[in-house]
C-alpha positions as MATLAB code, in Angstrom:
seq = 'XXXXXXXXXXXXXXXXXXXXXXXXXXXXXXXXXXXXXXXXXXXXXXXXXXXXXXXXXXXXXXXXXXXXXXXXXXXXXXXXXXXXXXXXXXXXXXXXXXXXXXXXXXXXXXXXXXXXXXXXXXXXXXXXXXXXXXXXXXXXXXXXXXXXXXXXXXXXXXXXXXXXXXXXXXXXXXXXXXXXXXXXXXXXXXXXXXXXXXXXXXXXXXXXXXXXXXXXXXXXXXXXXXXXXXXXXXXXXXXXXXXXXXXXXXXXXXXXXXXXXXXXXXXXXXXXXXXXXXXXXXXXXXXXX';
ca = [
      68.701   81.302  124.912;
      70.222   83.702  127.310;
      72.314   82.577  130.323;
      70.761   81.392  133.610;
      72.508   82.041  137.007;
      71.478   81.377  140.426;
      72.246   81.768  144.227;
      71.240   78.899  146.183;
      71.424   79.954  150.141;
      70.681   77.293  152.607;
      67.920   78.937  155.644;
      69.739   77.460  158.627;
      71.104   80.950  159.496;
      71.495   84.939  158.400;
      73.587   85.987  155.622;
      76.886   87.591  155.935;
      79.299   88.859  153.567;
      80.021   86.358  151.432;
      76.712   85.425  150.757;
      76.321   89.035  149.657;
      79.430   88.572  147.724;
      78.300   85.616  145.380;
      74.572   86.894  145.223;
      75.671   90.408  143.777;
      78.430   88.445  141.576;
      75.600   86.549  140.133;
      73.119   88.774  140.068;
      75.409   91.365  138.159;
      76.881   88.896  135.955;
      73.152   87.863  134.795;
      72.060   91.803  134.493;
      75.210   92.367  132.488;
      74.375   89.593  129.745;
      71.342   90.356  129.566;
      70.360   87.070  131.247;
      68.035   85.227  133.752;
      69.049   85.469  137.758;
      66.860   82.665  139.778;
      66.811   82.226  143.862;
      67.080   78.671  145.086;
      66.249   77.849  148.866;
      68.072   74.716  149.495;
      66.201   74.201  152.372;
      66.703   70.074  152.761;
      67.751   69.904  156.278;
      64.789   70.355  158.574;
      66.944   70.270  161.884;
      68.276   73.785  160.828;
      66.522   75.177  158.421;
      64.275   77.656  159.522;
      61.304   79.732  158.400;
      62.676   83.013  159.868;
      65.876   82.342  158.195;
      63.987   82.122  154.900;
      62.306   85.663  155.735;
      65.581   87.046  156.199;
      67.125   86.239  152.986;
      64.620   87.834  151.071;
      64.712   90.916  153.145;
      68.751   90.774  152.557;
      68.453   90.546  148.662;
      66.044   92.890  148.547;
      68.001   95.462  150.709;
      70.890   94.671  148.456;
      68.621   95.366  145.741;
      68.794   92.412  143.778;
      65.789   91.437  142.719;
      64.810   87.588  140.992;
      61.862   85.477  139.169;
      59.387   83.781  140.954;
      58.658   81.580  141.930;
      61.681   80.461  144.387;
      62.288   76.748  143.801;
      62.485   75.762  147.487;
      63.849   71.732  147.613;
      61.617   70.630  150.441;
      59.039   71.287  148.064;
      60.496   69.049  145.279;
      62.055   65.629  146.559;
      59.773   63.632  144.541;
      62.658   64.448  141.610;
      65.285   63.826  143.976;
      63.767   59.959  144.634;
      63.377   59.838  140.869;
      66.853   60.523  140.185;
      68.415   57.972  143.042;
      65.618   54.819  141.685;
      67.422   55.462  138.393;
      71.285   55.270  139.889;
      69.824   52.405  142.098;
      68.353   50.455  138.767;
      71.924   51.060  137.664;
      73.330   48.929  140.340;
      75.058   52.251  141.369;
      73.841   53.174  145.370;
      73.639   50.485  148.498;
      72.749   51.591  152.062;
      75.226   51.943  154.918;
      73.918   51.502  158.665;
      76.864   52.698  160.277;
      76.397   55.673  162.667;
      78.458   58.772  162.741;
      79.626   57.145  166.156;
      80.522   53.677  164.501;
      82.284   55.537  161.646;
      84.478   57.571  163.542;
      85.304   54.235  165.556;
      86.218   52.566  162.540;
      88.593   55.157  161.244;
      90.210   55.247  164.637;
      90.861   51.792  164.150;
      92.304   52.629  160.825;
      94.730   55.059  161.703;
      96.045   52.902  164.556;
      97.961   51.719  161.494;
      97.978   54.143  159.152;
      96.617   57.886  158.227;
      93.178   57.284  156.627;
      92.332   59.128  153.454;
      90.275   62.051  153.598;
      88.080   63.937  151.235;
      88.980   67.183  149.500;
      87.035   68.878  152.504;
      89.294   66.678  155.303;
      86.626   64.386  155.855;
      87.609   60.903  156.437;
      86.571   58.481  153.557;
      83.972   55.903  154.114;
      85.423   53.121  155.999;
      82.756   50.890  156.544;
      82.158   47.409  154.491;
      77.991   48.066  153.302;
      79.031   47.185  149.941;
      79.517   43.291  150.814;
      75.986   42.646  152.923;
      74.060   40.224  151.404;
      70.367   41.977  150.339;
      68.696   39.808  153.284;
      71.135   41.504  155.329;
      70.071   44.997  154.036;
      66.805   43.976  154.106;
      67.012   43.061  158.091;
      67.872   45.851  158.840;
      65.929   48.271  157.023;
      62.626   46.345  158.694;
      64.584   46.519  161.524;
      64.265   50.519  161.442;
      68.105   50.979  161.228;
      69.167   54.552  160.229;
      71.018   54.421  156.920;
      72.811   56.832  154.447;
      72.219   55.615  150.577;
      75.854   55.825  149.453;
      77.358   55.834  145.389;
      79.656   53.083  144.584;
      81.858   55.746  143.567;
      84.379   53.003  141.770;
      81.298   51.335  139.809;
      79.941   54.938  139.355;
      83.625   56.313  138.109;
      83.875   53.386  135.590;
      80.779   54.049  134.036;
      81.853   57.627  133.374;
      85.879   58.147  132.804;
      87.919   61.102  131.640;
      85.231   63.686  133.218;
      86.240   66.849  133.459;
      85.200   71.089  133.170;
      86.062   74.283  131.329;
      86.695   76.680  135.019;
      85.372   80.114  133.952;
      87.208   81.206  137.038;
      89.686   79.238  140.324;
      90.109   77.053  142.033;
      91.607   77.084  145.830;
      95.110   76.175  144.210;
      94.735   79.166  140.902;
      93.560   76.159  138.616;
      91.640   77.568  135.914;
      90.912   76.120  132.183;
      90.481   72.451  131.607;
      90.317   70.679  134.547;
      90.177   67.274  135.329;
      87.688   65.781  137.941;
      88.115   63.848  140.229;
      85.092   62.414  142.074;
      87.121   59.178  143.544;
      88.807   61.828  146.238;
      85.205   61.624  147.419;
      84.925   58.032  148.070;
      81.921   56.707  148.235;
      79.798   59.952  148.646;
      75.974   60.225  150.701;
      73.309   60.954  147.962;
      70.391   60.410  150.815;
      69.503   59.308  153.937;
      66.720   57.305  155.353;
      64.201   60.479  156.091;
      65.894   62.614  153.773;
      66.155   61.556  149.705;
      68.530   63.519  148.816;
      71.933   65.237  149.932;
      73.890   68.509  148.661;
      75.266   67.110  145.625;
      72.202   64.869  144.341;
      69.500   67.819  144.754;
      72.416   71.124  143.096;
      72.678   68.442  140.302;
      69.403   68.273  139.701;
      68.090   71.765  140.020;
      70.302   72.739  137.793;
      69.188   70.613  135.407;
      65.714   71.152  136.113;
      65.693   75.199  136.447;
      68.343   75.224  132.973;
      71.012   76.810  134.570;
      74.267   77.407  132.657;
      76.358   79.448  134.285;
      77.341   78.173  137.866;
      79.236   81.161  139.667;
      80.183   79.508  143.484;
      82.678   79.935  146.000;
      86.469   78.599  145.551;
      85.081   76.025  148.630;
      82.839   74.426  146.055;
      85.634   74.052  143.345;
      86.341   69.786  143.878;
      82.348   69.534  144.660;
      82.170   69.871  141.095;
      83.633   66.548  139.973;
      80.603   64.596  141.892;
      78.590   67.120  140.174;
      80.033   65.952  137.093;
      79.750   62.542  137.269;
      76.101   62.807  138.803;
      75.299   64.388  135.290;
      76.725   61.885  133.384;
      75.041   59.239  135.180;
      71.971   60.795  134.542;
      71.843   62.524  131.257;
      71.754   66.050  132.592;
      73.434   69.131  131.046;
      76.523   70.439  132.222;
      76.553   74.348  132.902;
      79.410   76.428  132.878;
      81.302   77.156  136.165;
      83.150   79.656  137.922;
      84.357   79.730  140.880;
      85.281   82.999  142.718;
      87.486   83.794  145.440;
      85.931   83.581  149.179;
      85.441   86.902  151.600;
      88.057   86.211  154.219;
      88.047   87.709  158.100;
      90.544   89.551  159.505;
      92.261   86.176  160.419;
      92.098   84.935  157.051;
      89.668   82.239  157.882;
      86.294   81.976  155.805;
      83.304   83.687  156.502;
      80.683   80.987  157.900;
      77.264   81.231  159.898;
      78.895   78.677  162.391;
      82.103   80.373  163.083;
      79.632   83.698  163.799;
      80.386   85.955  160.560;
      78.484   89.267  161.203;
      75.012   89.049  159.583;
      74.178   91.590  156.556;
      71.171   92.489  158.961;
      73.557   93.614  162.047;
      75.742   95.597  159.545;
      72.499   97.240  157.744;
      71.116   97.890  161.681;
      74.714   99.712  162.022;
      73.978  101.887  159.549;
      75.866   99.857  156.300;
      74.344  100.924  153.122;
      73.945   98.510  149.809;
      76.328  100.344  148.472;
      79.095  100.195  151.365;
      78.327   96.061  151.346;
      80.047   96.331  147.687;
      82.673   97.880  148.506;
      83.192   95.611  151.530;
      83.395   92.762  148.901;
      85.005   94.651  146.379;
      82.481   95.569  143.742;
      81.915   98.349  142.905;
];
């Protein structure tokens, strides 16, 4: 079978540079094997995500002249699979809700680090602090008929036992050079969010499951991705889904050194194709050429 890549863009703003970066990387590295390139919308965040958006990227690709098969998986579209996958970690014994806001949580980490620094996440997030895990089910079930909010968390120490000595073949590096076998380590991501109450799903639960689901084997993603892999990897091994190669590539940087990001205001691929940029000067911006 010949190799499967994909870029995945989220619709909750334009593209910049290092969108254009990893799209052309992939879309190259498919062309080059002689292999499949696929466009994922991962559109599961209705608060930002936003048709226009959606227009644009195509228009960017396009412009770029990378073309890709149709149709475009867009998640929003799919989250029937996504519920499928969390009744069969819940039937596991593997996912419990948590009806702490992001208020109460930051509250409760405070408290925390009145006597110590609380852990945080390979990101710098602070860990889940909150005690959901030891509510009795009437208790859950209160407040779930109550209309509470809730996040449907992984017991990431049940989950970890069920699945030890996980680990990847890197294809390219991490933010710290590593390369080759790696280990993973999904407990630096404590007990992670796989959905919330109106949304069933979460980053890591739906790029698990696409993957799966569209056969992709060769995952090429920014460095900024690189530990995001070890909940990938245990959320295949909980579920009996492949495991494609990955490779993670170094990140387009601004003149400050910081990464390029919608929210920090990276220029768009449409304002530098307005200024006159060319496909061809976006690659050598990145450094292909």
């Amino acid at each position: 079978m010949p190799p499967v890549f994909r870029f995945a863009p989220s619709p909750n703003g334009y593209l910049h540079l290092g969108h254009a970066y990893s799209a052309l990387l992939n879309f190259d590295s498919a062309r080059h094997s002689g292999g499949r390139f696929l466009l994922r919308i991962e559109d599961i965040d209705p608060a930002r995500c936003r048709p226009d958006f959606e227009a644009a990227i195509y228009e960017d690709l396009a412009w770029l002249g990378i073309s890709w098969e149709t149709p475009v998986r867009r998640q929003s579209e799919h989250l029937a699979d996504y519920r499928a996958a969390l009744e069969k970690l819940t039937a596991m014994g593997l996912i419990y809700p948590a009806f702490e806001s992001r208020a109460e949580i930051a509250r409760l980490v405070a408290q925390r680090e009145a006597q110590a620094r609380w852990p945080r996440d390979p990101d710098g997030t602070p860990l889940y602090p909150g005690v959901a895990k030891s509510l009795s089910p009437d208790q859950r079930a209160y407040l779930r008929d109550s209309g509470v909010p809730y996040a449907l968390r992984l017991d990431m120490a049940a989950a970890c036992a069920l699945a030890p000595d996980l680990g990847w073949n890197e294809h390219g590096e991490g933010p710290e050079g590593e390369t080759g076998a790696v280990a993973a380590r999904p407990e630096a991501w404590g007990d992670v969010i796989l959905a919330r109450k109106e949304t069933p799903t979460s980053y890591h639960l739906s790029v698990a499951i696409d993957d799966a689901l569209q056969s992709v084997t060769e995952v090429v993603r920014g460095a900024d991705l690189f530990w995001s892999t070890s909940v990938h990897r245990l959320l295949q091994h909980l579920l009996g889904l492949p495991q494609p190669a990955y490779r993670h590539h170094r990140l387009v940087l601004d003149n400050e050194g910081r990464k390029l990001s919608k929210s920090s205001g990276a220029t768009a691929l449409r304002e530098l194709r307005a200024q006159g940029a060319t496909p061809a000067d976006i690659r050598r911006q990145v450094g292909l050429t």
